[in-house]
C-alpha positions in Angstrom: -59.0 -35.7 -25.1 -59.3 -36.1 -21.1 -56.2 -37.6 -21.0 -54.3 -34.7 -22.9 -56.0 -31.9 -20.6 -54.5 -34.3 -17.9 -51.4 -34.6 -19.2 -51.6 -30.8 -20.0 -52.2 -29.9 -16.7 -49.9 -32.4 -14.6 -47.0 -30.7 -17.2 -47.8 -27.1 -16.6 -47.8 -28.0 -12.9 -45.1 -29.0 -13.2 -43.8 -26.3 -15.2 -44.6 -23.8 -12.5 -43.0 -25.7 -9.8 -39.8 -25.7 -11.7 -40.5 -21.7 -12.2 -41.2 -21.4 -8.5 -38.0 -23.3 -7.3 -35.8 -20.7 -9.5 -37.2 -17.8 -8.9 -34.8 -16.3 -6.2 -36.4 -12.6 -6.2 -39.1 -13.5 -3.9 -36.3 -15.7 -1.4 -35.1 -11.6 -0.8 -36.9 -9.5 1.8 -37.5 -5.9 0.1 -35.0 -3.9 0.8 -32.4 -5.9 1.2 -29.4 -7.5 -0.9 -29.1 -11.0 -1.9 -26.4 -13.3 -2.6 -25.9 -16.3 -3.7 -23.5 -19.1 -3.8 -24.2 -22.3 -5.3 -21.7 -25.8 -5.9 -22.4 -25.5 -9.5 -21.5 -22.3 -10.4 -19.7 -20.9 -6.8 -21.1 -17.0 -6.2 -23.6 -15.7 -8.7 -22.0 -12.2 -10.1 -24.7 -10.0 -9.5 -27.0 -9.0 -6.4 -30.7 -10.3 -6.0 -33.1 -7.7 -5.3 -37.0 -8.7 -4.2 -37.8 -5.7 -6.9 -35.8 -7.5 -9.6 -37.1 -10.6 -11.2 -34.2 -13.0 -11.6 -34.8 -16.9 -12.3 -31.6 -19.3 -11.6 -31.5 -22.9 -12.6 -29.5 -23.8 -9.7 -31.8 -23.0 -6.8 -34.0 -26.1 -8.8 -31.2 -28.7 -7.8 -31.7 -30.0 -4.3 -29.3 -29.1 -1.6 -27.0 -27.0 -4.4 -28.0 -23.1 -3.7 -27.5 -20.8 -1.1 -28.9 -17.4 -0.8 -27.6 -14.8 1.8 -29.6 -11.9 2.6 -28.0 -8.5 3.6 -29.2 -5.1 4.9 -28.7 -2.4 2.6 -28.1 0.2 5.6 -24.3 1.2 6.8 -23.4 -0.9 9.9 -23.0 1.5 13.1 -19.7 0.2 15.2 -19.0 1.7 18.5 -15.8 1.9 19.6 -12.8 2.6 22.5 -9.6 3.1 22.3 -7.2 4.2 25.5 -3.8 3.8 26.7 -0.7 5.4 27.8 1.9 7.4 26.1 5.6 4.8 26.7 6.8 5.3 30.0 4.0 7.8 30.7 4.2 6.9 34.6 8.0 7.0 35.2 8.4 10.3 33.3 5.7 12.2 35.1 6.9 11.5 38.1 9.5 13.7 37.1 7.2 16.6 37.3 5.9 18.0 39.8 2.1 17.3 39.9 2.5 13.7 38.5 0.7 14.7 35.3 -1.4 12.0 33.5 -0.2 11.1 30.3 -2.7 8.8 29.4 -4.9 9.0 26.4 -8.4 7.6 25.3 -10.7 8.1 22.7 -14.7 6.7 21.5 -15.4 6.7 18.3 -18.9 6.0 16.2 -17.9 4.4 13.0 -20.4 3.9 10.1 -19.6 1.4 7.4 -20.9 -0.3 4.1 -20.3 -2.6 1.5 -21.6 -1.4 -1.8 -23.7 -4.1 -3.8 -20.7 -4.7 -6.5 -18.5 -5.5 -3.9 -20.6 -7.4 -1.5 -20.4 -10.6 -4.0 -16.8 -9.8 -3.8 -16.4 -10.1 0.3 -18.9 -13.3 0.1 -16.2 -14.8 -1.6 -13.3 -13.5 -0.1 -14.8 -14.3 3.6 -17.4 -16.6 3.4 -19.9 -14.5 4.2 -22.6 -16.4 4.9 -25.3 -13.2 6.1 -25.8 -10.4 7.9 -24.1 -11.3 11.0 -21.2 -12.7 9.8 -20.9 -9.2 7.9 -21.3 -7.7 10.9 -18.4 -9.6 12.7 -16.2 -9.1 9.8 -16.9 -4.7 9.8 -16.3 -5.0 14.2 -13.5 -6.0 13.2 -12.2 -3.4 10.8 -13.6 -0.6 12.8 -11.6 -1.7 15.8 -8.3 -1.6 13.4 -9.5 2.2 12.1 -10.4 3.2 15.9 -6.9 2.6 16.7 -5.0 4.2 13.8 -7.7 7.6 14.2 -6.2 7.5 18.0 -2.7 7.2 16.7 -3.1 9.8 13.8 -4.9 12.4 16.8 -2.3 11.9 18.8 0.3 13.0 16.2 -1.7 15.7 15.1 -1.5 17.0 18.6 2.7 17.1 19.6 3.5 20.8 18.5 -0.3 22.3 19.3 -3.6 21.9 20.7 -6.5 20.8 18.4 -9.6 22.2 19.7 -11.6 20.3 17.0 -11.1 17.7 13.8 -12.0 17.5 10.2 -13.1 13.9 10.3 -13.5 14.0 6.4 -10.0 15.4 5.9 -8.6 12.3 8.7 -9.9 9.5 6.6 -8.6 10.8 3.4 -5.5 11.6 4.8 -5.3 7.7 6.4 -6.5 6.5 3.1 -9.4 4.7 4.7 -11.5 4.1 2.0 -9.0 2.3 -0.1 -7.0 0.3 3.1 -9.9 -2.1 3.4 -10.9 -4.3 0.2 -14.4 -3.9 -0.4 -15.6 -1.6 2.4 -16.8 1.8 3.0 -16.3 4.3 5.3 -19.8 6.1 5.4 -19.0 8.2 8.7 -16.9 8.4 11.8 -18.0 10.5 15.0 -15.5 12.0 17.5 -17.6 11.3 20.8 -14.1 11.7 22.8 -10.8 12.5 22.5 -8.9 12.9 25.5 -5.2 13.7 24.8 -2.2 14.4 27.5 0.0 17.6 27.0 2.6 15.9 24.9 4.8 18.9 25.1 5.1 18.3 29.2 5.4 15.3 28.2 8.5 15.9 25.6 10.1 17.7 28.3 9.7 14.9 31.2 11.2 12.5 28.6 14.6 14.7 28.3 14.9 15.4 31.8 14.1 11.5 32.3 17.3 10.7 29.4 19.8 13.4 31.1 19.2 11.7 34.7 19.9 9.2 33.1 22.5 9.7 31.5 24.2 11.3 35.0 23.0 8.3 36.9 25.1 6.1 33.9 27.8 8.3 34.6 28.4 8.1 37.9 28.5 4.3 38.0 31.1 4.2 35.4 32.8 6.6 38.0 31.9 4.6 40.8 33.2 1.3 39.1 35.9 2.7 37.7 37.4 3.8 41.3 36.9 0.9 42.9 37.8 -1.5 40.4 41.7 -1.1 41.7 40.6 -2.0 45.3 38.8 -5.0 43.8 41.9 -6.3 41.8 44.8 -5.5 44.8 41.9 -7.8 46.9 42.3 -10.4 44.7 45.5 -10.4 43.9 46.1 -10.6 47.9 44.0 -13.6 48.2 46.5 -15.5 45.6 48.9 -14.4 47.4 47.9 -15.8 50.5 47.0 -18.8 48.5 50.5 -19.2 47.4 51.9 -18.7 50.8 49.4 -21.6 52.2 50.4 -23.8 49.4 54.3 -23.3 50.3 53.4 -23.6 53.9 51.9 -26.9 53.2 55.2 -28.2 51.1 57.9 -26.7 53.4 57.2 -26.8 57.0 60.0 -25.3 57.8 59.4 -21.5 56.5 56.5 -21.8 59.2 59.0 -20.7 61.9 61.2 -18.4 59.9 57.8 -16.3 59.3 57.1 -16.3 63.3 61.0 -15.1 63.5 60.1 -12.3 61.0 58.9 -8.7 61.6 56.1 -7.4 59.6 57.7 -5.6 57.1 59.9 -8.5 56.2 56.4 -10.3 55.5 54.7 -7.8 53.6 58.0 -7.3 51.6 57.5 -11.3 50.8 54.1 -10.9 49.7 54.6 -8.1 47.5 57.7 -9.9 46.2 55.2 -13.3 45.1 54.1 -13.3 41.2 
């Protein structure tokens, strides 16, 4: 009988270690998502919650499961984004004043991964917690930063925009479907400096039609002298021939000294 209460005991002990090892809920800080990946089963399809009682068998093998812990709060990215309009310096100094036709812009960006789709990105990326998350949404942020600048800019050439509808931007850029998986919460104009692109515009086509004279008058330029250039060389193998005859018959050496200039410059003109 002592035995079996033994034996009873030693087996429920047991029983409640084994319990203990799978029970993942309590592995999950409240208010925050968990995931987890195992080399049985890969990622586990749905999120673990502290306020959710799941059990997994494979958090009782050794070494096997992993479980990633995520905040369930939108990620706050702050970010830059400046630069010049092409050839910004060399047309404005076509315009008097030098204008500055350089751009820049700070942005706040909130984004999130909603629970469905953070088992998704684990997999996808590797994900292996909150800061590798993070790292992953800097990243995206600094790719929407830089097409918000782009689209501001455009939005800009034939007037001046006093303000923005952010909410109309990222539909119109398609945000929230660009990026597998994530969500754009928010964004906050903090600055958006923009040049006067119709100055700008205008220094452009004064910049192509200078140009375009400046092309011009070296074809014209070429063009005139490239006679002179060709009588030149043509009078150098001429006076290459005359050397070589000189060379093979030493006797035209004192004809030439006997000859006036004309009769000379008649037998240059008369070599092919």
């Amino acid at each position: 009988m002592k035995k079996g209460f033994i034996s009873f005991i030693i087996i429920l002990l047991f029983a409640g270690f084994i319990f203990y090892l799978g029970f993942v809920s309590f592995r999950v800080p409240v208010g925050k998502y968990g995931v987890m990946t195992s080399k049985t089963s890969g990622v586990y399809q749905k999120i673990i919650e502290n306020e959710k009682f799941c059990w997994r068998w494979e958090k009782v093998i050794p070494k096997n499961a992993e479980i990633y812990v995520f905040e369930k709060k939108s990620c706050v990215f702050e970010q830059s984004f400046s630069g010049e309009l092409p050839s910004g310096k060399i047309y404005s100094s076509l315009v008097k004043g030098e204008p500055d036709f350089s751009y820049s812009f700070d942005f706040e960006i909130y984004l999130s991964v909603k629970p469905e789709n953070l088992i998704k990105l684990v997999a996808a990326q590797n994900l292996t917690g909150q800061k590798s998350l993070e790292e992953y949404l800097q990243k995206i942020s600094a790719k929407i930063s830089q097409e918000l600048s782009q689209y501001i800019i455009k939005m800009n050439e034939n007037t001046v925009i006093a303000s923005y509808n952010v909410p109309e931007i990222i539909e119109n850029l398609n945000l929230n479907n660009k990026y597998d998986f994530v969500t754009v919460d928010e964004i906050l104009i903090k600055n958006a400096s923009v040049p006067d692109l119709n100055l700008y515009n205008l220094a452009k086509e004064s910049y192509k039609k200078l140009q375009a004279e400046i092309d011009a008058n070296l074809a014209e330029y070429a063009k005139q002298h490239a006679q002179k250039i060709i009588e030149n060389e043509n009078s150098v193998k001429k006076l290459s021939k005359i050397g070589e005859m000189l060379k093979q018959y030493p006797e035209l050496n004192s004809l030439l000294s006997n000859a006036s200039a004309s009769e000379v410059l008649k037998a240059l003109n008369d070599l092919k």
